[in-house]
VOPAGU-2260 file (C-alpha; in pm, 1 decimal, decimal comma):
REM VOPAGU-2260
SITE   aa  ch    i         X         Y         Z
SITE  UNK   A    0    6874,2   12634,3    9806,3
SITE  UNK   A    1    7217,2   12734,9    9921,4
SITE  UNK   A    2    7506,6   12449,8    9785,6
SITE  UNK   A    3    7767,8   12439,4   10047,8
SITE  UNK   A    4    8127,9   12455,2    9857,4
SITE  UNK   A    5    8436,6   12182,6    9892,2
SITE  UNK   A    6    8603,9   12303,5   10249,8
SITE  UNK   A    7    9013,8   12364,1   10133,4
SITE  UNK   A    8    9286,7   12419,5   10404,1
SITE  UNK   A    9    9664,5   12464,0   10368,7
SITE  UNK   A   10    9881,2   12332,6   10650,7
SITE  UNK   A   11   10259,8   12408,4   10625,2
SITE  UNK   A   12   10494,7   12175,9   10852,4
SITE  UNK   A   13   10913,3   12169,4   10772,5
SITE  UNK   A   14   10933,1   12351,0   10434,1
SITE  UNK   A   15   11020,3   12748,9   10273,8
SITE  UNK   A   16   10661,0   12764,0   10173,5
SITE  UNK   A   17   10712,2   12809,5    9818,2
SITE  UNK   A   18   10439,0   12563,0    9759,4
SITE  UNK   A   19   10196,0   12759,5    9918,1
SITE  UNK   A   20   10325,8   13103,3    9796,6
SITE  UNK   A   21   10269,8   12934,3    9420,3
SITE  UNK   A   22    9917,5   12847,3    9532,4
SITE  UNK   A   23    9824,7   13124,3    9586,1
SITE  UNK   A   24    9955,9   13272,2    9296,1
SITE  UNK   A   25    9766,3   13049,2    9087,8
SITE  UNK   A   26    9429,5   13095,7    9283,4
SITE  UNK   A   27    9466,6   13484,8    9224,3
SITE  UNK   A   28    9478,3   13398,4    8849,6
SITE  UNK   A   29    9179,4   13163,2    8877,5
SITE  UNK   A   30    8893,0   13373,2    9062,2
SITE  UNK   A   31    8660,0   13089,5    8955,2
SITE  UNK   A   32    8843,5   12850,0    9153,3
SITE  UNK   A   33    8791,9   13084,2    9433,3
SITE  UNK   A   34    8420,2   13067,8    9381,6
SITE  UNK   A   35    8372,5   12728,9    9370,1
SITE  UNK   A   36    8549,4   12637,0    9709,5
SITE  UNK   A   37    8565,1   12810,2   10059,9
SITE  UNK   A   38    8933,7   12801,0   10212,0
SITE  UNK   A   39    8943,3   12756,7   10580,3
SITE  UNK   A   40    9305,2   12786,7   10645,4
SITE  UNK   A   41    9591,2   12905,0   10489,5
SITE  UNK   A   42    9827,9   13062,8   10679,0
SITE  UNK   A   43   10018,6   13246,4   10418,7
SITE  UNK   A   44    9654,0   13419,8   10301,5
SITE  UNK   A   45    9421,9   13465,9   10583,7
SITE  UNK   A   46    9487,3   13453,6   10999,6
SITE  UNK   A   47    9117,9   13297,6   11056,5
SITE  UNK   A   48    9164,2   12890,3   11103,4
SITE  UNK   A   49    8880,1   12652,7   11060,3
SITE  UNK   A   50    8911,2   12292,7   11135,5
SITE  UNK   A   51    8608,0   12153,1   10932,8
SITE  UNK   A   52    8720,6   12073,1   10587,9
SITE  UNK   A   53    8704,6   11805,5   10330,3
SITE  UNK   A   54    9067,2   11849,6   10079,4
SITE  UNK   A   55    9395,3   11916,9   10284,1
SITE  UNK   A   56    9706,1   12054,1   10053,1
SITE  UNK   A   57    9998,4   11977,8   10327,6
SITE  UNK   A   58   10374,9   12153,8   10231,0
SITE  UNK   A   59   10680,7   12063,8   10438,7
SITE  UNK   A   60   10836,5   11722,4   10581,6
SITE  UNK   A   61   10791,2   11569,2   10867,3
SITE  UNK   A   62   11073,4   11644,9   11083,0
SITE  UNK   A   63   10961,3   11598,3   11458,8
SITE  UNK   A   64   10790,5   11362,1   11655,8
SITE  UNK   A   65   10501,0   11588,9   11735,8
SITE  UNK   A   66   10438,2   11658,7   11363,3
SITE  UNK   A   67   10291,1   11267,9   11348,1
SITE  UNK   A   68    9987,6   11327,5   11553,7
SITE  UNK   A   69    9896,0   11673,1   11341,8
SITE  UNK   A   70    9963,0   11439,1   11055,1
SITE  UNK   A   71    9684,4   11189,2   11181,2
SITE  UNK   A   72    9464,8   11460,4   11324,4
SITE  UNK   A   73    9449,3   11608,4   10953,1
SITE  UNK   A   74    9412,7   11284,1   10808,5
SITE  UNK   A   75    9115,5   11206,9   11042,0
SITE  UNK   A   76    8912,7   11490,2   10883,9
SITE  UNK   A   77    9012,2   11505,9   10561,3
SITE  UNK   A   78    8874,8   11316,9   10261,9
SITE  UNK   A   79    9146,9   11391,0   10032,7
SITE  UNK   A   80    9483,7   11463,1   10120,3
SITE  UNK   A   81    9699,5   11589,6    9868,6
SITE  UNK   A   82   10119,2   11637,5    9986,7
SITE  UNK   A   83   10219,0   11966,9    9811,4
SITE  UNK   A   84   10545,9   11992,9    9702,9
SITE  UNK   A   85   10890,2   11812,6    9725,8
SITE  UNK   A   86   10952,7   11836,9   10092,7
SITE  UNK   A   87   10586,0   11682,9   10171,6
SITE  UNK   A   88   10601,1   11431,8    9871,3
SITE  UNK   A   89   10953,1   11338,3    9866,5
SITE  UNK   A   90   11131,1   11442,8   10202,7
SITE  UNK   A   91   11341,1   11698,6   10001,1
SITE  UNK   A   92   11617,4   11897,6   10055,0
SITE  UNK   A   93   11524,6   11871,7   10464,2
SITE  UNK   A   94   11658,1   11491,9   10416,7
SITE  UNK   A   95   11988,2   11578,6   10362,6
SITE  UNK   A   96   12052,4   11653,9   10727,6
SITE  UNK   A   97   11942,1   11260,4   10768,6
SITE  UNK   A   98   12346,7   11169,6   10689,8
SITE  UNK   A   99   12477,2   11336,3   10966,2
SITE  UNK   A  100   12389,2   11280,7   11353,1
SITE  UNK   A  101   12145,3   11459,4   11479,4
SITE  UNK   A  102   12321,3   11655,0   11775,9
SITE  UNK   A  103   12550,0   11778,5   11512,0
SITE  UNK   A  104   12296,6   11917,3   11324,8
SITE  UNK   A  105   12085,7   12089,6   11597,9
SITE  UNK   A  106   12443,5   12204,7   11749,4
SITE  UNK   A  107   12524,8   12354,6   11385,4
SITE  UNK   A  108   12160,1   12533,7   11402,2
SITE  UNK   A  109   12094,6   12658,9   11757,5
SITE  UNK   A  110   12452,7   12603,2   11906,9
SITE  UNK   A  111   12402,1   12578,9   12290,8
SITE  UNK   A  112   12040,8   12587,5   12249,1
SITE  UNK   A  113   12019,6   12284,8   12019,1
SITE  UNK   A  114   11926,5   11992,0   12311,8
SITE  UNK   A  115   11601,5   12209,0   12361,6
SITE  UNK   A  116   11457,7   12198,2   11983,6
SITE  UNK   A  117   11267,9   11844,5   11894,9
SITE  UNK   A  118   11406,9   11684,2   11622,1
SITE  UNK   A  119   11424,5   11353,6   11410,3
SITE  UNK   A  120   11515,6   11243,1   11058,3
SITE  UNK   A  121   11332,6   11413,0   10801,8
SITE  UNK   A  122   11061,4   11245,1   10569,8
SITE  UNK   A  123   10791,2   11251,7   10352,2
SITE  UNK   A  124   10428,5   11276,7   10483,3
SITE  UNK   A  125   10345,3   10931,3   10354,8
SITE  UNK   A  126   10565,3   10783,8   10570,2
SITE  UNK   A  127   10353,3   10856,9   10842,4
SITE  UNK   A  128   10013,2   10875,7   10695,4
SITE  UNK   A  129    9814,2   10756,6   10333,3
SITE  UNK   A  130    9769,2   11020,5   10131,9
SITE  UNK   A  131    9506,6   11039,8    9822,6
SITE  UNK   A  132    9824,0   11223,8    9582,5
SITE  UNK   A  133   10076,5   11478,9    9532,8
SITE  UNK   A  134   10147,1   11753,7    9305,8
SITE  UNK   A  135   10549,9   11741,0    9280,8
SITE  UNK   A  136   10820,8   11993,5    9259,3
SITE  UNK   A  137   11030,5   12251,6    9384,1
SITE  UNK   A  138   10786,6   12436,0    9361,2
SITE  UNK   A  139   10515,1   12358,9    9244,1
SITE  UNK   A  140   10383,0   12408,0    8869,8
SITE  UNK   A  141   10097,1   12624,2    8935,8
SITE  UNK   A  142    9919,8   12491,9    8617,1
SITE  UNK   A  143    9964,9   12178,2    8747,3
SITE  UNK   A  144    9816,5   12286,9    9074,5
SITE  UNK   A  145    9484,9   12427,6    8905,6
SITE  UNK   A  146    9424,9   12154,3    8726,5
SITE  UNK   A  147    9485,9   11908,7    9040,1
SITE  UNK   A  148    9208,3   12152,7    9205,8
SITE  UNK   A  149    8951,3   12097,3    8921,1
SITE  UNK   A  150    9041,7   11733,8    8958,0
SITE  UNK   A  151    8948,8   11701,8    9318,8
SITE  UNK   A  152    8586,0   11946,9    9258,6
SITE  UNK   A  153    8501,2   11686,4    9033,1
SITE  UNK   A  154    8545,6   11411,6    9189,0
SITE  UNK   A  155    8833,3   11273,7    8973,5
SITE  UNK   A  156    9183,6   11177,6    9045,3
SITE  UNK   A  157    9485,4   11437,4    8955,8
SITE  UNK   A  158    9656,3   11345,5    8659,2
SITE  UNK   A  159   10029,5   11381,5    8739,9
SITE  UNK   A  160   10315,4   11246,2    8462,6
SITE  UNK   A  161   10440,4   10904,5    8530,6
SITE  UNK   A  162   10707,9   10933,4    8244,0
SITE  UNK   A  163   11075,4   11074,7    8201,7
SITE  UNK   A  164   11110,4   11419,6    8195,8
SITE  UNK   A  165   11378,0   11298,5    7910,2
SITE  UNK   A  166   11082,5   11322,4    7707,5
SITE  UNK   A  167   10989,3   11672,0    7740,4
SITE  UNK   A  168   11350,2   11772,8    7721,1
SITE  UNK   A  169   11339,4   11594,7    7335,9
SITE  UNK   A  170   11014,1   11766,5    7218,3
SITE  UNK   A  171   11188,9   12100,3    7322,7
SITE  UNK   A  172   11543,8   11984,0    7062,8
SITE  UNK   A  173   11785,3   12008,0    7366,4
SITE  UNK   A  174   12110,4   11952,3    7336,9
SITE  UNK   A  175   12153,6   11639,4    7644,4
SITE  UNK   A  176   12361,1   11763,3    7955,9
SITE  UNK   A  177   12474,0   11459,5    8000,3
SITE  UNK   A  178   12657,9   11436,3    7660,3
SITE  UNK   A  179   12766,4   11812,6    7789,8
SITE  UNK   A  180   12949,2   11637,5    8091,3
SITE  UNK   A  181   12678,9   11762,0    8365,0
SITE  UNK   A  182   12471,3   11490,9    8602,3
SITE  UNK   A  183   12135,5   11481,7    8524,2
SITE  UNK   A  184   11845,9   11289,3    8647,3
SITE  UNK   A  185   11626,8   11362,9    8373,0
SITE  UNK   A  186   11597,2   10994,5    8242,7
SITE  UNK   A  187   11419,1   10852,4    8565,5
SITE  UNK   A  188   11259,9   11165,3    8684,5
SITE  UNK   A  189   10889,2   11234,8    8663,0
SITE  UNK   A  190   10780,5   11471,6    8387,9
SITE  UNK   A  191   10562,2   11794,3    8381,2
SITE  UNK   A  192   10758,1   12081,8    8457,3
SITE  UNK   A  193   10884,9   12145,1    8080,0
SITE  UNK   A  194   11254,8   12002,4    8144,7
SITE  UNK   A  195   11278,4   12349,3    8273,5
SITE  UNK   A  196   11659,8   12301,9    8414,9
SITE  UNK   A  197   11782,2   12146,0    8126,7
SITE  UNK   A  198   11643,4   12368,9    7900,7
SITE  UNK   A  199   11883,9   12646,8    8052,3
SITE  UNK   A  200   12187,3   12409,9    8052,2
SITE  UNK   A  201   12117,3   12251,2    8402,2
SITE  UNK   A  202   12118,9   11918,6    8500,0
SITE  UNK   A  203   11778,8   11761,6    8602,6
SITE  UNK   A  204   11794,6   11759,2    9041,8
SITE  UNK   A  205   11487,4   11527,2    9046,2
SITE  UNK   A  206   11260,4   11772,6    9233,9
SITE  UNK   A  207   10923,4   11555,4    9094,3
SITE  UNK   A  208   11081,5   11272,7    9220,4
SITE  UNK   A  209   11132,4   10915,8    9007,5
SITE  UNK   A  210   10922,5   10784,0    8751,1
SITE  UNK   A  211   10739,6   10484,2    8889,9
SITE  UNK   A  212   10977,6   10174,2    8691,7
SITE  UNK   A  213   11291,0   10432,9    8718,7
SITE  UNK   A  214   11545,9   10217,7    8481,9
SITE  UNK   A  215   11806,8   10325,1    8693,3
SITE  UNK   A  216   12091,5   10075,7    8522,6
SITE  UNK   A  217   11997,9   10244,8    8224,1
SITE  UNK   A  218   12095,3   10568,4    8343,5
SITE  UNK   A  219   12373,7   10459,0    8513,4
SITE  UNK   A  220   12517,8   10331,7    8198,6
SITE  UNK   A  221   12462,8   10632,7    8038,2
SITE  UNK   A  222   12684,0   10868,1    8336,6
SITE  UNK   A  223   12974,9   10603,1    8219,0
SITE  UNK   A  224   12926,6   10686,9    7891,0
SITE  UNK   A  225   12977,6   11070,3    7950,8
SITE  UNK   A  226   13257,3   11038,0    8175,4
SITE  UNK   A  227   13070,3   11064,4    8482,0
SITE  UNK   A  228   13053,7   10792,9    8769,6
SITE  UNK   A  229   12788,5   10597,2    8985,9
SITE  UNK   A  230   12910,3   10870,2    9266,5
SITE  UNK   A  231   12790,6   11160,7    9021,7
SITE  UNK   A  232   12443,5   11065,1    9035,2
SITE  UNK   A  233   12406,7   10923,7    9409,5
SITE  UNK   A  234   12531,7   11295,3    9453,1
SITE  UNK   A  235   12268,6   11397,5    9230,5
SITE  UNK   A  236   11996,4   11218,8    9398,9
SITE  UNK   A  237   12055,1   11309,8    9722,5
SITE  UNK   A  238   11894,5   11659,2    9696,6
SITE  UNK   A  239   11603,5   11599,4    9699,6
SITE  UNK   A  240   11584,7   11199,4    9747,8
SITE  UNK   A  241   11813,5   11179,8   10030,3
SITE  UNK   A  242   11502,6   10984,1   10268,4
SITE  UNK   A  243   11439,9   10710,0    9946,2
SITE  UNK   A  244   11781,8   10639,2    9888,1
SITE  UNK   A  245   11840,9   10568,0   10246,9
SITE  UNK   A  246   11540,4   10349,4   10263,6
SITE  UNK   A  247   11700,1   10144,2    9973,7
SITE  UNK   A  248   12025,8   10091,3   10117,8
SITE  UNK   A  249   11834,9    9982,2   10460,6
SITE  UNK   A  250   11679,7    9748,1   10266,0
SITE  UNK   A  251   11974,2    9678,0   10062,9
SITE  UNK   A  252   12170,2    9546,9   10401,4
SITE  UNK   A  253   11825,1    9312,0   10552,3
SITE  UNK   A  254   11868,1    9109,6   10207,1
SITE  UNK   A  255   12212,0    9066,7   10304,0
């Protein structure tokens, strides 16, 4: 009797496709994997496009009014859909074009062309449809993305880090940035990638996104404390968070 493997597909919306590129990195390391599922789509790996599968990895933002219904139409077939990557789990570094007007920024792009190219604020995937999970980062960690893979095969929910990256960044003896006078998010930022930018002197950006009870306060607190103000990490956080920190200070003005 022949068992019929896990249908996989890859769909890329706004995004460098990084995410994907680290993929499939990963899956060339793991051959197993590759046994054990059939991929249907993936545009950076194969030109052949099948629409019958059961996990979805989705990289990139939303960014234009059309990309909702290709949301929903993925959605619709999918059993598990998994955002992949910053710009699908967070909005990233697309969301910073959300502070300026929109004809500025297509005008900046395309020049005369710009009235011709759909566009609309930038943001996450979830905002427009549920998703099952995320693997964070800019990029991705490929071990993280193997073992998110497994995860899904069996039947199991991915185990991603819901505490401060602060903590990795202790077990490796850093010295703290923030004591060094840089901004770093570290403290309310989602572990799992090794505090890889501190550990070369550089500030945490927040590319995994917050921690789920971020103790924000906390951390502002701690900027005063190193000479650096509320300002410094707003700036910070706008890299990658630009579409959540929005969303708060909408919020922020309806309690008003």
């Amino acid at each position: 009797m022949t068992v019929q493997k896990p249908k996989i597909a890859f769909f890329d919306f706004t995004g460098c496709e990084g995410c994907q590129l680290t993929a499939l990195d990963a899956l060339q390391d793991h051959p197993e994997l590759l046994e054990a599922v059939e991929i249907v789509q993936f545009r950076e790996a194969m030109s052949e496009k099948g629409e019958d599968y059961q996990i979805a990895f989705v990289e990139g933002s939303c960014s234009r009014p059309s990309d909702e219904d290709r949301l929903r139409t993925i959605r619709a077939q999918a059993q598990s859909v998994m955002a992949l990557g910053a710009c699908a789990h967070l909005g990233g570094v697309n969301t910073l074009r959300n502070w300026q007007a929109l004809h500025v920024v297509r005008d900046y792009v395309y020049g005369e062309m710009g009235k011709a190219f759909e566009t609309y604020p930038a943001r996450p995937i979830e905002a427009v449809i549920p998703i099952d999970g995320f693997i964070p980062g800019c990029p991705i960690d490929r071990g993280e993305f193997v073992r998110t893979v497994i995860a899904l095969l069996q039947g199991r929910q991915p185990s991603i880090p819901d505490y401060p990256l602060c903590v990795e960044c202790k077990l490796k003896e850093n010295i703290c940035v923030l004591q060094l006078g840089q901004a770093c998010l570290g403290a309310i930022t989602r572990a799992g990638c090794g505090a890889l930018c501190p550990t070369f002197g550089v500030g945490c950006e927040g590319c995994r996104g917050p921690v789920s009870n971020p103790n924000v306060p906390g951390l502002k607190m701690a900027f005063a404390e190193n000479g650096l103000g509320a300002e410094a990490l707003a700036e910070k956080a706008r890299l990658f968070q630009s579409y959540q920190l929005m969303e708060r200070e909408t919020e922020a003005d309806g309690n008003r």
